[in-house]
N, CA, C and O atoms as CSV, one atom per row, in Angstrom:
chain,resi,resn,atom,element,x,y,z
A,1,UNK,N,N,0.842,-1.187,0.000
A,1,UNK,CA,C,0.000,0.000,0.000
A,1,UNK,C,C,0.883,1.244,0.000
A,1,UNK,O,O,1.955,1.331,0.598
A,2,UNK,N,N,0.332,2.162,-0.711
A,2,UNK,CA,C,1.315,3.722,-0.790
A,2,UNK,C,C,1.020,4.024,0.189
A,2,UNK,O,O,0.094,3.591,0.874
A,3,UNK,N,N,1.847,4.911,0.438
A,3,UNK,CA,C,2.293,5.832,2.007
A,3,UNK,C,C,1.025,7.903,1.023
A,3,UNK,O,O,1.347,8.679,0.123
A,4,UNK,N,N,0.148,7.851,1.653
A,4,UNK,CA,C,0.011,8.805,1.218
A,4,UNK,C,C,-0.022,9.914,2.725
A,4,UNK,O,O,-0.107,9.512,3.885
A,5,UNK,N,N,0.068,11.257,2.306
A,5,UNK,CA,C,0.056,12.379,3.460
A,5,UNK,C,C,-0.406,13.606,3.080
A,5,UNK,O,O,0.036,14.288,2.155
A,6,UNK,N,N,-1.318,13.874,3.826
A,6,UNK,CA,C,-1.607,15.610,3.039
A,6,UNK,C,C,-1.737,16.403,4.455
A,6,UNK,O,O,-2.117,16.276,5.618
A,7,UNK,N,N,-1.176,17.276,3.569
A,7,UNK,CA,C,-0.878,18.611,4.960
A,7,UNK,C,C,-1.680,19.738,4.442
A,7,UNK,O,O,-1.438,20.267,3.358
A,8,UNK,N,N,-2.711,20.127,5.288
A,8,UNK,CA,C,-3.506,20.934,4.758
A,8,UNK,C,C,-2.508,22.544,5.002
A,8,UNK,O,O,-1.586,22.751,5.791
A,9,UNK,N,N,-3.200,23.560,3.894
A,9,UNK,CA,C,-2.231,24.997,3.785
A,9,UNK,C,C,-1.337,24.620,3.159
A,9,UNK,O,O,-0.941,25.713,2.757
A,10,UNK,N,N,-0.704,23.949,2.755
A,10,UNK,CA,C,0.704,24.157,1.927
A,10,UNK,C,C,0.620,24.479,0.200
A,10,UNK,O,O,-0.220,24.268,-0.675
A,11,UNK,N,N,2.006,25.118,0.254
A,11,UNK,CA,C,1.190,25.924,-1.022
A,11,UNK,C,C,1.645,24.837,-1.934
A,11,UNK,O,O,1.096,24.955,-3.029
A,12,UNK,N,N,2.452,23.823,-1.868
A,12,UNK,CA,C,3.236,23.214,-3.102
A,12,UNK,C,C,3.240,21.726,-2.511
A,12,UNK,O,O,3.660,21.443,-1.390
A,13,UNK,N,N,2.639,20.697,-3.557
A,13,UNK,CA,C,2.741,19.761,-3.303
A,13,UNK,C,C,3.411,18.676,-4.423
A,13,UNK,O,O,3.274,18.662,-5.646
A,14,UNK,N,N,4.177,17.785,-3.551
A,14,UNK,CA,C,5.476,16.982,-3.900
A,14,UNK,C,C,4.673,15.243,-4.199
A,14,UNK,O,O,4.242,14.407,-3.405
A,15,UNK,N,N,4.757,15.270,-5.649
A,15,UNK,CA,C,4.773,13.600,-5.526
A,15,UNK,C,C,6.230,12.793,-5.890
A,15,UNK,O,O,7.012,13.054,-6.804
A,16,UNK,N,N,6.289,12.133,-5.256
A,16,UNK,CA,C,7.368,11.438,-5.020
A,16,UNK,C,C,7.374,9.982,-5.342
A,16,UNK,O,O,6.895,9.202,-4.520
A,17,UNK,N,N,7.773,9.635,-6.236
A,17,UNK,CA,C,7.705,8.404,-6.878
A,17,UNK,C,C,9.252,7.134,-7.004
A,17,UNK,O,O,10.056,6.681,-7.819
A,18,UNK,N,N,8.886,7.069,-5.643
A,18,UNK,CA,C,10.145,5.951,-5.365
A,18,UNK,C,C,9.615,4.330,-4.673
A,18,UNK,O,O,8.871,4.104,-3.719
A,19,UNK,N,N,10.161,3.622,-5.364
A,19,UNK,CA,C,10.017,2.079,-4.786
A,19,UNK,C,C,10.622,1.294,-3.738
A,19,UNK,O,O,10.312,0.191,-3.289
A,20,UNK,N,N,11.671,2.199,-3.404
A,20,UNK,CA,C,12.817,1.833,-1.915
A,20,UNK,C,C,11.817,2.470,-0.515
A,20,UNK,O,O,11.942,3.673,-0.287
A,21,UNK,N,N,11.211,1.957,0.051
A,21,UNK,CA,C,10.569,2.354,1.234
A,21,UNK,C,C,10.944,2.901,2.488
A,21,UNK,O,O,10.193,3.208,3.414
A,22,UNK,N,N,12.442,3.010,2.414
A,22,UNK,CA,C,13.414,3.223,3.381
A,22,UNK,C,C,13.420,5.016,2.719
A,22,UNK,O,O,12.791,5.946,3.224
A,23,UNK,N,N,14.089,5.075,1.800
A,23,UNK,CA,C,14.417,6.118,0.447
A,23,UNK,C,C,13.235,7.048,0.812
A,23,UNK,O,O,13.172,8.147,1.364
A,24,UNK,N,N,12.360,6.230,0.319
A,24,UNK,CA,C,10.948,7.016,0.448
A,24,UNK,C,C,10.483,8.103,1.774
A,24,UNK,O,O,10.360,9.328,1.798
A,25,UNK,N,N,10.304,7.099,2.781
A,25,UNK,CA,C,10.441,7.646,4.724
A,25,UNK,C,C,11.354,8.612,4.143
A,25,UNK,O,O,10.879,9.460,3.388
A,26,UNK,N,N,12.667,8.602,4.404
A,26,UNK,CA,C,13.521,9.735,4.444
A,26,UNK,C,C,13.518,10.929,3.924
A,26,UNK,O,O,14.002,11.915,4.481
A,27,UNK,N,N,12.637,10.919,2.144
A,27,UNK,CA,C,12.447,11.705,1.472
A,27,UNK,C,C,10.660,12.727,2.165
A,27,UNK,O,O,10.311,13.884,2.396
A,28,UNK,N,N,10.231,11.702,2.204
A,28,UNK,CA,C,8.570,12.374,2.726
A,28,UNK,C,C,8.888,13.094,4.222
A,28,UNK,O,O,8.707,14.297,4.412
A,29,UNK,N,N,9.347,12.248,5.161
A,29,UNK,CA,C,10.139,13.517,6.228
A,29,UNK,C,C,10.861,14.544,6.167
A,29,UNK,O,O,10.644,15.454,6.966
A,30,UNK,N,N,11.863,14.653,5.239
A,30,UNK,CA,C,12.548,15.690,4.923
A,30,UNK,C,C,11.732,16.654,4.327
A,30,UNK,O,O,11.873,17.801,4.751
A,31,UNK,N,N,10.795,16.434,3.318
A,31,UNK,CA,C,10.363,17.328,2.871
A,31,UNK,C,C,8.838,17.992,3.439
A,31,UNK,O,O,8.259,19.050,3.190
A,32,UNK,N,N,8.529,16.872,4.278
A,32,UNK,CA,C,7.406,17.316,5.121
A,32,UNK,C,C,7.625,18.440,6.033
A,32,UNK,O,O,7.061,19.531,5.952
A,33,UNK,N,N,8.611,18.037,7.033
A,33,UNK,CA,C,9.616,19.241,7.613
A,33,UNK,C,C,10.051,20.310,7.091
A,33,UNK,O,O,10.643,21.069,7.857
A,34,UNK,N,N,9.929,20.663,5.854
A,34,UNK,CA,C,9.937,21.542,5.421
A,34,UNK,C,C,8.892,22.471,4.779
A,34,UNK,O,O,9.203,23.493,4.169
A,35,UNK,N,N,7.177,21.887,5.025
A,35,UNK,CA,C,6.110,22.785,4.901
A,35,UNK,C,C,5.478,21.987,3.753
A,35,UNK,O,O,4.304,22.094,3.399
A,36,UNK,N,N,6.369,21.199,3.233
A,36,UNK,CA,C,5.191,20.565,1.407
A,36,UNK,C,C,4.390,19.095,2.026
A,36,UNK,O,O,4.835,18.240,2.791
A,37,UNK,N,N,3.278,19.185,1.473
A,37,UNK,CA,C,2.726,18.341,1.377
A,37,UNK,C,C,3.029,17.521,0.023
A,37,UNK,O,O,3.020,17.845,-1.165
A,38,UNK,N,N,3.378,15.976,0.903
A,38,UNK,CA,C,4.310,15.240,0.108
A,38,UNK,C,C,3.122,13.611,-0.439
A,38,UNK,O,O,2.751,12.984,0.553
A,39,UNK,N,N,2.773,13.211,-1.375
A,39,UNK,CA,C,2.394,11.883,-1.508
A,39,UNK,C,C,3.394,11.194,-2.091
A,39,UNK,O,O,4.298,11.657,-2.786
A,40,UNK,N,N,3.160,9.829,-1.720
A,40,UNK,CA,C,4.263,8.923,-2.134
A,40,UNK,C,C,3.877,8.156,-3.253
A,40,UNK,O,O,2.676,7.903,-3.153
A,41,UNK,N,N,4.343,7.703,-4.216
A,41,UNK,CA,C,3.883,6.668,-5.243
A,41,UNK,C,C,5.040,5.701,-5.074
A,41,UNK,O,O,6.149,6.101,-4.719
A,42,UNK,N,N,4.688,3.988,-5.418
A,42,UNK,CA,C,6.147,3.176,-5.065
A,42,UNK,C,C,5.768,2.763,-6.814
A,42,UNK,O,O,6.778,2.235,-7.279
A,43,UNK,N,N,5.175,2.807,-7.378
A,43,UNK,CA,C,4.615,2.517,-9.035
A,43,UNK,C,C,4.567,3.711,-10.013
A,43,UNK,O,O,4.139,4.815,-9.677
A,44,UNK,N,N,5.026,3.423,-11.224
A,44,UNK,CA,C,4.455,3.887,-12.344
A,44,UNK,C,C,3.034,4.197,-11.836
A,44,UNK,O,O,2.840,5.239,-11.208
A,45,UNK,N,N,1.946,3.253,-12.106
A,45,UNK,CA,C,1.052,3.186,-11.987
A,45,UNK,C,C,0.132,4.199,-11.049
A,45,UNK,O,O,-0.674,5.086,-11.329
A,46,UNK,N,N,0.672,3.603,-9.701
A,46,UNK,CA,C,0.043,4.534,-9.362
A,46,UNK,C,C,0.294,6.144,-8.870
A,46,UNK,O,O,-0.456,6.851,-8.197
A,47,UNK,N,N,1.674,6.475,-9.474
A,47,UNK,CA,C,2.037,7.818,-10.015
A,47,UNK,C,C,0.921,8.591,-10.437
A,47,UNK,O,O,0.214,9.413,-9.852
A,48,UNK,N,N,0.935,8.001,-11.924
A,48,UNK,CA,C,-0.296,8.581,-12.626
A,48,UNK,C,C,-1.468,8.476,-11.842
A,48,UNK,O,O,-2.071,9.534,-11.656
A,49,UNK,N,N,-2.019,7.251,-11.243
A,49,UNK,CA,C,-3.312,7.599,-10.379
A,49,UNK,C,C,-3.602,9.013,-9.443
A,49,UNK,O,O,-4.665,9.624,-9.339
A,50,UNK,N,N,-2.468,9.270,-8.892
A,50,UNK,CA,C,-2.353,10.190,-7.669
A,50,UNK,C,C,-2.157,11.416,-8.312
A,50,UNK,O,O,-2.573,12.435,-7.762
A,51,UNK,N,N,-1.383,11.499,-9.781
A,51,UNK,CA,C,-1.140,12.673,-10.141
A,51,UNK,C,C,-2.870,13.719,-10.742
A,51,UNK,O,O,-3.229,14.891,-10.629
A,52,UNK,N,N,-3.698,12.014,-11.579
A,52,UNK,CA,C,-4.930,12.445,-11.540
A,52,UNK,C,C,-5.973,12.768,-10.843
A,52,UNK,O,O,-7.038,13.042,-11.395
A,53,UNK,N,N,-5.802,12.782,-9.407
A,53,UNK,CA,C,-6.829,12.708,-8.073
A,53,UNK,C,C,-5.948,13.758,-7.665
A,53,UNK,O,O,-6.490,13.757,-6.560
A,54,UNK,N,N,-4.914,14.827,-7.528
A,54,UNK,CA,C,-4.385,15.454,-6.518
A,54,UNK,C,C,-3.491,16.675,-7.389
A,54,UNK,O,O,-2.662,16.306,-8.220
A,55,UNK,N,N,-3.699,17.977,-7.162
A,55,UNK,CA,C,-3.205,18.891,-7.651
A,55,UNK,C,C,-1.185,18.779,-7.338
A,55,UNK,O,O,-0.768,18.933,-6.190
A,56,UNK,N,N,-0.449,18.576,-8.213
A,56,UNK,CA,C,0.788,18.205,-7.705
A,56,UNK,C,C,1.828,19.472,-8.841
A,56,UNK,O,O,1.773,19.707,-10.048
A,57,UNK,N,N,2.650,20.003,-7.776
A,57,UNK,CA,C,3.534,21.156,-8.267
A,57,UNK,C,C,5.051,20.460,-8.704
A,57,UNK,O,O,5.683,20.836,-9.691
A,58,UNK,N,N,5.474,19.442,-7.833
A,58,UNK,CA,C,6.509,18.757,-8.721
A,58,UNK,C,C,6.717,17.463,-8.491
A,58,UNK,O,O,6.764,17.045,-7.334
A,59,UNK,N,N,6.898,16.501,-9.759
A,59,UNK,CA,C,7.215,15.388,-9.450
A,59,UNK,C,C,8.481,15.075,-9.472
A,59,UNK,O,O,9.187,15.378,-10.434
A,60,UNK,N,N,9.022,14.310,-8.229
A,60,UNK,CA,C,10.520,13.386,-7.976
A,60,UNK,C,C,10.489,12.314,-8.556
A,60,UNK,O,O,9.524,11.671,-8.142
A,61,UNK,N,N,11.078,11.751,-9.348
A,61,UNK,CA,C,11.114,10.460,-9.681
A,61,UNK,C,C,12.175,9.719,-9.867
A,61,UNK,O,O,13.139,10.427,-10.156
A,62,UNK,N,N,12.345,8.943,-9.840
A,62,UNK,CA,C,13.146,7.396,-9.608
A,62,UNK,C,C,12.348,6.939,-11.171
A,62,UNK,O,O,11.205,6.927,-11.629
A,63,UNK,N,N,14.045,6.516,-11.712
A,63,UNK,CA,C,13.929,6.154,-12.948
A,63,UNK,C,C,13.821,4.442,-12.934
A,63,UNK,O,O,13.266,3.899,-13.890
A,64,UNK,N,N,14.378,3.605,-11.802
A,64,UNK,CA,C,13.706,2.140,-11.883
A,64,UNK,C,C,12.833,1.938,-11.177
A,64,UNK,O,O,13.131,1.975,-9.983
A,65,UNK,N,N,11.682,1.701,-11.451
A,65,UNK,CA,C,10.393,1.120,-10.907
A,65,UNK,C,C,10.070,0.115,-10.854
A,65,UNK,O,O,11.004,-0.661,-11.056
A,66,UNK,N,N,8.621,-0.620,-10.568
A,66,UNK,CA,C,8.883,-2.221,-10.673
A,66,UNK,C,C,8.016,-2.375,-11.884
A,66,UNK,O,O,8.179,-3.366,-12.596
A,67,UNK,N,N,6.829,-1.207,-12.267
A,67,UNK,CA,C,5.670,-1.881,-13.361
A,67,UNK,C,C,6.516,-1.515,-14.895
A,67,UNK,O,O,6.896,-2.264,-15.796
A,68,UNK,N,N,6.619,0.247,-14.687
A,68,UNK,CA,C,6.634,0.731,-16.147
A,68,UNK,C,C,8.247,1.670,-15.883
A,68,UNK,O,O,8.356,2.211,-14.782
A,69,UNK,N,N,9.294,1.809,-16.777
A,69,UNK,CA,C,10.058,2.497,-16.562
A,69,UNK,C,C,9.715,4.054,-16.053
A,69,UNK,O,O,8.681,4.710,-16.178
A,70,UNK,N,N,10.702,4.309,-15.572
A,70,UNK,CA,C,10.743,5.716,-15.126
A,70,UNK,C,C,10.729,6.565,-16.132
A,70,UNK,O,O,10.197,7.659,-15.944
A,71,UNK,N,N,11.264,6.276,-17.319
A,71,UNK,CA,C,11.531,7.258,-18.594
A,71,UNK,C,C,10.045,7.174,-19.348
A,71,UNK,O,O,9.792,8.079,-20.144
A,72,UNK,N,N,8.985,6.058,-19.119
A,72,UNK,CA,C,7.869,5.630,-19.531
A,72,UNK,C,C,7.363,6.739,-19.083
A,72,UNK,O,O,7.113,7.791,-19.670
A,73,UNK,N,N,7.188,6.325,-17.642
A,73,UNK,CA,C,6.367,7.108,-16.789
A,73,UNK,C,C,6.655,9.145,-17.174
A,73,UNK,O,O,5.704,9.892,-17.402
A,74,UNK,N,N,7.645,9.464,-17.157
A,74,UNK,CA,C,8.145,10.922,-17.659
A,74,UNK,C,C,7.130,11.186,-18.975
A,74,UNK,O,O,6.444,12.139,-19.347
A,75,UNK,N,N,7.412,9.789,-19.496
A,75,UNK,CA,C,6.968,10.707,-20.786
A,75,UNK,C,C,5.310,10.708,-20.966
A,75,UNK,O,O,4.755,11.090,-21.996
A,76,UNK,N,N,4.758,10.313,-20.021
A,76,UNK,CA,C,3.277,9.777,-20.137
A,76,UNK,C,C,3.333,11.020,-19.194
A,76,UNK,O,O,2.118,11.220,-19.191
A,77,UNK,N,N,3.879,12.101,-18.312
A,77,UNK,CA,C,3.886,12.919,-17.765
A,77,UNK,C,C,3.794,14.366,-18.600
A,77,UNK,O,O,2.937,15.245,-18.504
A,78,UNK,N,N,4.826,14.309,-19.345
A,78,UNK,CA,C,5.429,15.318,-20.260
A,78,UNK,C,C,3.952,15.125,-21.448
A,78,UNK,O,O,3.365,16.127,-21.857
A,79,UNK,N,N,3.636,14.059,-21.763
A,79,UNK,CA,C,2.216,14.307,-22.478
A,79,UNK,C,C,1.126,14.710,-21.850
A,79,UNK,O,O,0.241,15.201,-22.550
A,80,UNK,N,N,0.990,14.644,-20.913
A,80,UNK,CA,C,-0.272,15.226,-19.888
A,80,UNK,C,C,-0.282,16.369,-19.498
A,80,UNK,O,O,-1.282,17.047,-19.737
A,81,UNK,N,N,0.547,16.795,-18.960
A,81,UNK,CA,C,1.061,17.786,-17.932
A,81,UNK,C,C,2.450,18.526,-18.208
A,81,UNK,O,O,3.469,18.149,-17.630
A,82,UNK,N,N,2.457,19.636,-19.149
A,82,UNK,CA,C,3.845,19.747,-19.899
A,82,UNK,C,C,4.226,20.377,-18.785
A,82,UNK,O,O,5.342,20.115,-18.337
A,83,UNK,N,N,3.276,21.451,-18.026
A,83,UNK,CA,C,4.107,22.535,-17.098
A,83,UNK,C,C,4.383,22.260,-15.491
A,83,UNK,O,O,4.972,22.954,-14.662
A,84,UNK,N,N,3.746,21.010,-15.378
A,84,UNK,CA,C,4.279,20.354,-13.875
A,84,UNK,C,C,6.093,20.067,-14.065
A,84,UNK,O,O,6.655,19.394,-14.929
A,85,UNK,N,N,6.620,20.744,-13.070
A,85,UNK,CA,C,8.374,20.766,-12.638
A,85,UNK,C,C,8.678,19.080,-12.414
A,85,UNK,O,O,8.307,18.435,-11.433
A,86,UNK,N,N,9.410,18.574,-13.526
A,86,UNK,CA,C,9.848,17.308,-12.938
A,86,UNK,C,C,11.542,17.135,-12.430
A,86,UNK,O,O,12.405,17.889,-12.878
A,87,UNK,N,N,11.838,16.087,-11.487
A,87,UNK,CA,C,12.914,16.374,-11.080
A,87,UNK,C,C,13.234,14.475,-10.474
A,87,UNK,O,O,12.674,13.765,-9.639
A,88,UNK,N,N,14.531,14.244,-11.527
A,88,UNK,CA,C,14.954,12.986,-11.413
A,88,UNK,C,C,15.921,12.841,-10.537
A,88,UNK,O,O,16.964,13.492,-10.483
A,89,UNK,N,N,15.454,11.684,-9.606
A,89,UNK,CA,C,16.580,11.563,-8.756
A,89,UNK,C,C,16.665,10.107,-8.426
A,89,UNK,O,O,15.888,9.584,-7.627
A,90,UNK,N,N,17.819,9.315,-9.183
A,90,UNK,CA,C,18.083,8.383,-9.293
A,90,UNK,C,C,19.686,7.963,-9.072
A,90,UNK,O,O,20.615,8.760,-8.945
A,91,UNK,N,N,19.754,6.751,-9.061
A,91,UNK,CA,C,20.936,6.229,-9.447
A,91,UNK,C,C,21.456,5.598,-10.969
A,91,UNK,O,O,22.587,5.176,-11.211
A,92,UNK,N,N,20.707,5.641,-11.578
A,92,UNK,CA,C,20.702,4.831,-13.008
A,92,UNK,C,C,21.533,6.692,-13.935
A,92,UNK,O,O,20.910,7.544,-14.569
A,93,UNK,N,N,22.753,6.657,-13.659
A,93,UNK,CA,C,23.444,7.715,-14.808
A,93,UNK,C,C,24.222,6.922,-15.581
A,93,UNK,O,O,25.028,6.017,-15.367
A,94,UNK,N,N,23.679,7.622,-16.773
A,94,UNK,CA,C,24.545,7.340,-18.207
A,94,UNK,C,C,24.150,8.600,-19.223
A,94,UNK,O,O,22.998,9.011,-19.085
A,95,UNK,N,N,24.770,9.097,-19.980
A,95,UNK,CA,C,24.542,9.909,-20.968
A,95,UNK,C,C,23.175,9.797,-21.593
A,95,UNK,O,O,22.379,10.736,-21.602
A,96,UNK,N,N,22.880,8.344,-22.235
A,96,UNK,CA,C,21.782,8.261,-22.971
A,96,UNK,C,C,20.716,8.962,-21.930
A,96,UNK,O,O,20.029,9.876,-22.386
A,97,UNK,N,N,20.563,8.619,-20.702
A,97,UNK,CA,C,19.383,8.582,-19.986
A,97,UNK,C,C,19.146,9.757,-19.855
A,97,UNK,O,O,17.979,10.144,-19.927
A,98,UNK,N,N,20.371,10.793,-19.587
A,98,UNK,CA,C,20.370,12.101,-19.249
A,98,UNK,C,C,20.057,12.984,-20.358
A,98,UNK,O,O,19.537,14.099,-20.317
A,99,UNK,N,N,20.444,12.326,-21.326
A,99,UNK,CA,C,20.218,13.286,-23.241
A,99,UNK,C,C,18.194,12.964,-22.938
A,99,UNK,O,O,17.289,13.796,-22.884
A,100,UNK,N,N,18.145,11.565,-22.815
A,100,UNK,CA,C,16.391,11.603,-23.100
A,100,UNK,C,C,15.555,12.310,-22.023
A,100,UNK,O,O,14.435,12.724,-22.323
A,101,UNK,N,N,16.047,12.469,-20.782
A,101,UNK,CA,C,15.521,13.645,-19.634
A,101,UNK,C,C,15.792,14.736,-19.736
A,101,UNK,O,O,15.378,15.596,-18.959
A,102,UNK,N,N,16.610,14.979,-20.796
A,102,UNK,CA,C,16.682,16.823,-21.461
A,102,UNK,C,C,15.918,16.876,-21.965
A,102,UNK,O,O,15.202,17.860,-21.780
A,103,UNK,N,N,15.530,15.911,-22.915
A,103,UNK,CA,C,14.626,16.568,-24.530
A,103,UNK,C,C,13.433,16.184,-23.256
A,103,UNK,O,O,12.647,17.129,-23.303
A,104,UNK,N,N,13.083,15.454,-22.425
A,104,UNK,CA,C,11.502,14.864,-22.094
A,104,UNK,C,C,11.734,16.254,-21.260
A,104,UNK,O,O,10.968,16.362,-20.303
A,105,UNK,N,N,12.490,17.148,-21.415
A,105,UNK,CA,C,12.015,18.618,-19.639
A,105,UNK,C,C,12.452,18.540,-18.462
A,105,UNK,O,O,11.960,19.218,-17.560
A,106,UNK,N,N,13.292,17.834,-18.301
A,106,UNK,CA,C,13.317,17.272,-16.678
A,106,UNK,C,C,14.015,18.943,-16.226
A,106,UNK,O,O,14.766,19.718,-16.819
A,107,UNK,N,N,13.535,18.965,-15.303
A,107,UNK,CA,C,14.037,20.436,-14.467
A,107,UNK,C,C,15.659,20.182,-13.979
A,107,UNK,O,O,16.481,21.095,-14.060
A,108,UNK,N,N,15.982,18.931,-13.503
A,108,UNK,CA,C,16.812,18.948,-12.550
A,108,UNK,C,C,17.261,17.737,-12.386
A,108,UNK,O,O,16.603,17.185,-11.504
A,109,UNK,N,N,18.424,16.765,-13.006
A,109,UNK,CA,C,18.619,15.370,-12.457
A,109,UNK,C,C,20.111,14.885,-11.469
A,109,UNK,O,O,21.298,15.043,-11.752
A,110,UNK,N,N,19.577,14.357,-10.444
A,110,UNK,CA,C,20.306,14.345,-9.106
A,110,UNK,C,C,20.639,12.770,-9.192
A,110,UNK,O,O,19.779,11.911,-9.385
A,111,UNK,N,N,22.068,12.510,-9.016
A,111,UNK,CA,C,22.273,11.377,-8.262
A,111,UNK,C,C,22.059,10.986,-6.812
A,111,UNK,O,O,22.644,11.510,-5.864
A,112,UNK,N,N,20.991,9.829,-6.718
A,112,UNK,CA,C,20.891,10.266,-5.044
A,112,UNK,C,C,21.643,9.454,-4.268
A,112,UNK,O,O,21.185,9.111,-3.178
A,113,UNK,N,N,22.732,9.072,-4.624
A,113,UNK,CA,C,23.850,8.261,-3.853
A,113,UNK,C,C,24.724,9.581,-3.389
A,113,UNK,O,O,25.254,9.727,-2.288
A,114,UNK,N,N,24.747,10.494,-4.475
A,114,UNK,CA,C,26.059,11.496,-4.072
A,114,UNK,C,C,25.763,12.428,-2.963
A,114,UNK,O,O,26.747,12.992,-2.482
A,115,UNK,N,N,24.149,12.809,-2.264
A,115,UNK,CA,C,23.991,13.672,-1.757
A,115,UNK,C,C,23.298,12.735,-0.435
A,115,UNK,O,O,23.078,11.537,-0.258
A,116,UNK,N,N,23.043,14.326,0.574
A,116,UNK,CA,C,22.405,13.925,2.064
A,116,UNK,C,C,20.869,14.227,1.143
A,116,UNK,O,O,20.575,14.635,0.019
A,117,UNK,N,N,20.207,13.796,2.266
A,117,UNK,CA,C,18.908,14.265,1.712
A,117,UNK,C,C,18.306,15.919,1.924
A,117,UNK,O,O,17.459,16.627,1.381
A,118,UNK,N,N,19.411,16.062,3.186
A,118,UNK,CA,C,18.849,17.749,3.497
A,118,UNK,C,C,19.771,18.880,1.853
A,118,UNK,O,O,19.651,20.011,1.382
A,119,UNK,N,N,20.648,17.575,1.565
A,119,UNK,CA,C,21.418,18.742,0.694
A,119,UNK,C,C,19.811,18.721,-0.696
A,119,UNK,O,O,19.228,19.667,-1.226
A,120,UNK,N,N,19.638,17.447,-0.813
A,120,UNK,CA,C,18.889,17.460,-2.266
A,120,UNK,C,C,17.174,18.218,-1.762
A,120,UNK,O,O,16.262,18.475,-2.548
A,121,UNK,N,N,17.167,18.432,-0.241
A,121,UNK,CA,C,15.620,18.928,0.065
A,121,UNK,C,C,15.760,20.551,-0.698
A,121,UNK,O,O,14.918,21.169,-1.350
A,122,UNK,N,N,17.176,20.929,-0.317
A,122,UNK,CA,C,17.920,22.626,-0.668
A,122,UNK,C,C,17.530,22.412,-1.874
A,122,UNK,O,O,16.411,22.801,-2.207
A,123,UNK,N,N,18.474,21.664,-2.905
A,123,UNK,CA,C,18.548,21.983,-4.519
A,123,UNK,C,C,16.699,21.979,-4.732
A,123,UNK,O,O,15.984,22.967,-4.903
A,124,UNK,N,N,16.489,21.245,-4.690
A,124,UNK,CA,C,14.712,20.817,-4.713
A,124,UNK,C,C,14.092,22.211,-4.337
A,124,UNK,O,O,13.413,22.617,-5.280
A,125,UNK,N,N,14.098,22.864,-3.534
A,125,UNK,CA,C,13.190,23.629,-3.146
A,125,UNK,C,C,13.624,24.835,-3.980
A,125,UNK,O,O,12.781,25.614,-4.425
A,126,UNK,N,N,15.182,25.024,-4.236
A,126,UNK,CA,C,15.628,26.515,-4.940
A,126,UNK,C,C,14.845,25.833,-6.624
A,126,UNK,O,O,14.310,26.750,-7.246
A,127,UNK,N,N,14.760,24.643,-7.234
A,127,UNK,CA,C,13.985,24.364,-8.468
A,127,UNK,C,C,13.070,24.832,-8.301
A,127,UNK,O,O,12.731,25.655,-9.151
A,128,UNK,N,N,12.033,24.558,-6.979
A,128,UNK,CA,C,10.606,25.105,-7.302
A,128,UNK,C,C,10.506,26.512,-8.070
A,128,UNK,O,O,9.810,26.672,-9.073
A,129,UNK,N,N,11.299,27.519,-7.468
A,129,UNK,CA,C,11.248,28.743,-7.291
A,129,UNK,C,C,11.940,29.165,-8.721
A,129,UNK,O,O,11.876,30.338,-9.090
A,130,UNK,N,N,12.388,28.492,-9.255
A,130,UNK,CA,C,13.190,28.641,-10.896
A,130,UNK,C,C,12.307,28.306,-12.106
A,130,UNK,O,O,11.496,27.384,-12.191
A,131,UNK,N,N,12.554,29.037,-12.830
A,131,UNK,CA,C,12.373,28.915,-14.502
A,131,UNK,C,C,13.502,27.855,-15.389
A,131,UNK,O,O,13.668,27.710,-16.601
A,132,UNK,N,N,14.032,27.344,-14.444
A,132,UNK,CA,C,15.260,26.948,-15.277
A,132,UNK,C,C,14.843,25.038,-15.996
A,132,UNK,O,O,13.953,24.298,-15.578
A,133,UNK,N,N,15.507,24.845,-16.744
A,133,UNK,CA,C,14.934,23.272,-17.504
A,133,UNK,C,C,16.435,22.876,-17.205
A,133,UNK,O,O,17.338,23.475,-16.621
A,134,UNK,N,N,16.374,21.827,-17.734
A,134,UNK,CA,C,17.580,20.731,-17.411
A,134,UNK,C,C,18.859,21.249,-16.768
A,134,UNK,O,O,19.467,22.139,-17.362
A,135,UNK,N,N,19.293,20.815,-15.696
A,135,UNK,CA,C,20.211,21.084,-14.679
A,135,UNK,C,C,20.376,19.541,-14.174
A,135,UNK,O,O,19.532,18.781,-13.700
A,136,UNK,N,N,22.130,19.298,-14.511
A,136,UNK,CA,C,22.933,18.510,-13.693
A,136,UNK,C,C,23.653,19.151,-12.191
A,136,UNK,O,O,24.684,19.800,-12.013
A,137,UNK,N,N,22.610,18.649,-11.246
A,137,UNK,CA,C,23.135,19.150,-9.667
A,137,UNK,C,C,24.821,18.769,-9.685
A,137,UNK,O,O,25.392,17.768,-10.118
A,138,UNK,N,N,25.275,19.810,-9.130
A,138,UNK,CA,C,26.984,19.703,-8.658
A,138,UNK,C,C,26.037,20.710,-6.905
A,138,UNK,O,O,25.850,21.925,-6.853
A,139,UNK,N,N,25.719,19.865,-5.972
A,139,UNK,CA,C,25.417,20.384,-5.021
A,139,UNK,C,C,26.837,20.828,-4.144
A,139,UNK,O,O,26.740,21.413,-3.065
């Protein structure tokens, strides 16, 4: 079952689409603690469910999932919803992946081995507040 949470008043809300449940906790606290109301998705699947039931300002995503790829899922995003902020944060880097999360919009793609989570809650929150499209974090 997804971990869902809503914090009523907040102006910006975070879906977060990771399948590590440990990953996940760490990420929904961190960013809860910081005022966003955060839902969790551990699926493709039900990504999209939650993204259609719930007004969402940016999605995190994790590029391996268990149903549909992460790059699937982006782009079934990027067709729906061009102006929702997406922001990849994975371990899966290679050029190819990073060339196809430029052209698909990605705001922002983070290795999340290299950082704390309070460092990637920082980069994350200065994205909200930006106009900017594809950015490789050097946090």
């Amino acid at each position: 079952m997804d971990i869902i949470e809503y914090r009523k008043n907040k102006k910006f809300s975070i879906l977060l689409v990771e399948d590590e449940e440990i990953l996940a906790k760490i990420y929904f606290n961190a960013f809860s603690r910081e005022g966003y109301r955060v839902l969790i998705s551990k699926s493709g699947k039900s990504a999209i469910n939650k993204y259609n039931e719930h007004p969402i300002s940016l999605v995190i995503l994790d590029l391996m999932l268990p149903d549909i790829s992460g790059l699937d899922l982006l782009k079934h995003i990027r067709s729906q919803w061009t102006n929702t902020k997406v922001i990849v944060l994975t371990n899966m880097l290679n050029n190819d992946v990073m060339k196809e999360c430029s052209k698909l919009g990605v705001n922002l793609f983070i290795s999340k081995s290299d950082y704390t989570p309070e460092q990637i809650v920082k980069t994350i929150k200065e994205t909200l507040f930006s106009d900017s499209t594809f950015t490789i974090t050097n946090i």
